[in-house]
Each structure stands twice: as structure tokens, then as C-alpha cells.
N, C-alpha and C positions, 0 to 999 in steps of 0.2 A: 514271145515274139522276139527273133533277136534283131538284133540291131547292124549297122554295117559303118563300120567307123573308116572316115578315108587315111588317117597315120596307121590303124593297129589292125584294118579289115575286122572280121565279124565279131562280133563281143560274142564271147561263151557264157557266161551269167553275168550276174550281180549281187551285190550285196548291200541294201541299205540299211540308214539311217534305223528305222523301223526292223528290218530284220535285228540288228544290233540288239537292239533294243528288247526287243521277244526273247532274244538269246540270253538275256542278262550282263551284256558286254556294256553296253552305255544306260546311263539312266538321265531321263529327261527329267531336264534343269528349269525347265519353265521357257520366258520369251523374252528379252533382250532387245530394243530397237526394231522388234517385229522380225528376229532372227529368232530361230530357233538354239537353246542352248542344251547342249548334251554334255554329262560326261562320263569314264571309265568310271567300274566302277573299283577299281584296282587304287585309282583317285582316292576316291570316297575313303575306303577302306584301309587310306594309307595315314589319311591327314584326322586329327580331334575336329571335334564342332566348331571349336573355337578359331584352329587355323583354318580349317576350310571355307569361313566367313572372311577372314581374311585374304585369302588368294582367291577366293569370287571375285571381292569388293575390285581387288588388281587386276583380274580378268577382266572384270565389266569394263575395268576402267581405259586399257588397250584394245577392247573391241569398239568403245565410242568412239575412239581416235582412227580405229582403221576402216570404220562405219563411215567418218566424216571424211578420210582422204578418199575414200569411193576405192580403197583397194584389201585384196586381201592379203591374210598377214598370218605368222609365226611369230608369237609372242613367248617371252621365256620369262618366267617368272623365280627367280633363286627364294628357295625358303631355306630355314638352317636344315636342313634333311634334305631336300630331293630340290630338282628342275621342276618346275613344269609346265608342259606347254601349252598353250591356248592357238589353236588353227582357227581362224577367223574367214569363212569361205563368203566370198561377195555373190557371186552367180547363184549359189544353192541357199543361201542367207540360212546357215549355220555355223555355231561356235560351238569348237571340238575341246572340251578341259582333259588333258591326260597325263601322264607320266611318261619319262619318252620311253620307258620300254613296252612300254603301252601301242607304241607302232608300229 
């Protein structure tokens, strides 16, 4: 079914959440404030167990904040190696954990 959008006219596909995820691109992170939380898994596979509990704990902790201002956000979180960013989407109520070349 396509769709007909008034800024961009006809949508030619999609890609979701779930396609991503089939694909082995994001791996679902569990739920969040009743948000769905995904992440790359370039993520995953970049960070140890250890720090990756730790730039969770930071994400959760910038998605409760942008949960409570009712808006959505880009969060950047500095570890000693990389960026990473957390997309916190309010309308679709999922959080995006990625690396920015991961965009």
C-alpha cells in the first residue's frame, strides 16, 4: 500500500524498526519507559560488556529526561574511544543506541 505524503508526495517503500532488525542491523534492547529500545549492532560489537553497561546506564539516563520534557532528542554520549549517539523518538516511542557512522 503506498502512502501519499503532502511535503514528499508518494512514499516508494520503507524500512522499519523490524525489517532492521531481520536484517541483523539493530538488536532489540528490551523496553525503556514503554519505549522500545534498539541498538546497532556495530554498537554492540564495538564496546566490552563492561562499558556497554555503562553507556546503557547514560542512555537510559538521557532518554528519562527527554521522556519527561515530552520531547525528542539526540543524545551524545563521549566514552574514551568513540561518540555515541542515543535518538530518542517521542511520536514512534523508540530509542536508537548507535555509533555515528552508524547513520
Amino acid at each position: 500500500m503506498k502512502e501519499n505524503n503532502e511535503l514528499f508526495g508518494e512514499v516508494i517503500s520503507t524500512y522499519t524498526v523490524n525489517d532492521a532488525i531481520e536484517d541483523g542491523i539493530f538488536l532489540d534492547a528490551g523496553r525503556f519507559y514503554g519505549f522500545r529500545v534498539v541498538a546497532t549492532t556495530n554498537f554492540i560489537e564495538t564496546f566490552e560488556k563492561y562499558a556497554l553497561v555503562a553507556i546503557m546506564a547514560q542512555a537510559m539516563e538521557g532518554t528519562r529526561k527527554a521522556i519527561a520534557a515530552g520531547m525528542s532528542d539526540i543524545i551524545h554520549i563521549k566514552t574514551g574511544v568513540k561518540t555515541v549517539w542515543v535518538s530518542v523518538d517521542i511520536s514512534a516511542k523508540v530509542v536508537t543506541i548507535m555509533l555515528p557512522e552508524d547513520y
